[in-house]
N, C-alpha and C positions, 0 to 999 in steps of 0.2 A: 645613716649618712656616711659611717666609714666604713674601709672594708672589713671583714671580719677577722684579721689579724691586728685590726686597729693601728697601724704601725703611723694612717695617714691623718689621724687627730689632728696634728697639728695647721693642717690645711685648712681645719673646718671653725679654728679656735676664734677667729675673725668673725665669722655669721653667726657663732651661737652667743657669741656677747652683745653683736648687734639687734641678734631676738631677743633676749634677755633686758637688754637695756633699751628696748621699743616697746617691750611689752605692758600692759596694764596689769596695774600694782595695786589691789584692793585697799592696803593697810594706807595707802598714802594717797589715793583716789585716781593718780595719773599713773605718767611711764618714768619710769628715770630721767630718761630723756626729758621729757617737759619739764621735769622738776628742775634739772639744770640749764635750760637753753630756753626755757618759757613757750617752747612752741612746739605742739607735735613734730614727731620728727619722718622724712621727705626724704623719696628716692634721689639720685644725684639727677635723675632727664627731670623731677619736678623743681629741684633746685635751681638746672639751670635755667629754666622756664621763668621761673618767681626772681632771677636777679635781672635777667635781662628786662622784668616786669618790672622791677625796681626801679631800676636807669631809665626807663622809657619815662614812670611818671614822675620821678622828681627832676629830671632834667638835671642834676647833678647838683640843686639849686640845697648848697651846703646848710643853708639856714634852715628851712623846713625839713630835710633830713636830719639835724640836729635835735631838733623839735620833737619829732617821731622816733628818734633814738629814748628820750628822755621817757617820753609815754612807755615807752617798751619796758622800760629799766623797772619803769614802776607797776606795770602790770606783771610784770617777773614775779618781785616780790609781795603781789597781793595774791600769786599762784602758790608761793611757797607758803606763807602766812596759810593758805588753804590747805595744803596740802600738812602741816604739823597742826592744825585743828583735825582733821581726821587721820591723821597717826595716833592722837591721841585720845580721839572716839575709841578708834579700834583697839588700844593697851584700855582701854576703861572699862570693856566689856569683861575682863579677867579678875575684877574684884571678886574673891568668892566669901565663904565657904559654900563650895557648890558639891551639887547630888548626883550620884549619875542614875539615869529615869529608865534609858532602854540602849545596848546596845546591839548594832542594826550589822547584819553580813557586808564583808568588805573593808570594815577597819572604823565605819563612822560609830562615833556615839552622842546620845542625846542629854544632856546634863541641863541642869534647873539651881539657876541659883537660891539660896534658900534666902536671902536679906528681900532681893526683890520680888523669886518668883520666877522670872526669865526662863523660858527652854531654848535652849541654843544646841543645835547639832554640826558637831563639830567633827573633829577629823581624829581619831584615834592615836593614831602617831605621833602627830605633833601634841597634843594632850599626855602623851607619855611621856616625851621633850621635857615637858614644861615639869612635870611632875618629876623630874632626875634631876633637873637646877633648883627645885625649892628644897631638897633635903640634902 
């Protein structure tokens, strides 16, 4: 996306935090995005499409917009509550002492936890990560 003297990075620093922060995020189940704003996140022609949809059906009528604010607030936090229930699915699969079974060309490898049994193929690099902070 830049030229190859790179000098024009700083033009592109805008869209690659917007992919970043739109994208789906396995350890946490959503995007960043949803995690913070509770709701997938929407080009600006869909945004303005959905406000103008807004104003049309509540007719500005403050009380049931209040209403539908409050649901929202609380559906947010039944998103987050979900989303640090599978943050911590995913740190739980790293109890070990684990084996490693086979490793495969390309960097992945297949390791077996020895407590439960589990074969999980995992990503080799980050398994080296992990294995530089525990000593």
């Amino acid at each position: 996306m830049v030229n190859p003297d790179r000098k024009d990075w700083s033009l592109k620093l805008d869209d690659a935090l917007w992919a970043y922060r739109t994208a789906y995020e396995t350890p946490i189940g959503m995007s960043p995005y949803r995690l913070i704003f509770g709701k997938p996140s929407h080009l600006p022609v869909e945004v303005e499409h959905r406000a103008y949809w807004a104003v049309k059906s509540f007719n500005l009528q403050m009380s049931e917009a209040g209403i539908h604010r409050k649901l929202q607030l609380q559906e947010l936090e039944e998103i987050r509550n979900g989303a640090y229930e599978n943050a911590s699915i995913y740190k739980s699969r790293w109890m070990g002492p684990y084996e490693v079974v086979r490793v495969f060309p390309y960097g992945a490898i297949e390791i077996k936890c020895l407590k439960s049994g589990k074969v999980l193929k995992v990503n080799g690099q980050s398994l080296s990560t992990i294995m530089r902070k525990l000593k």
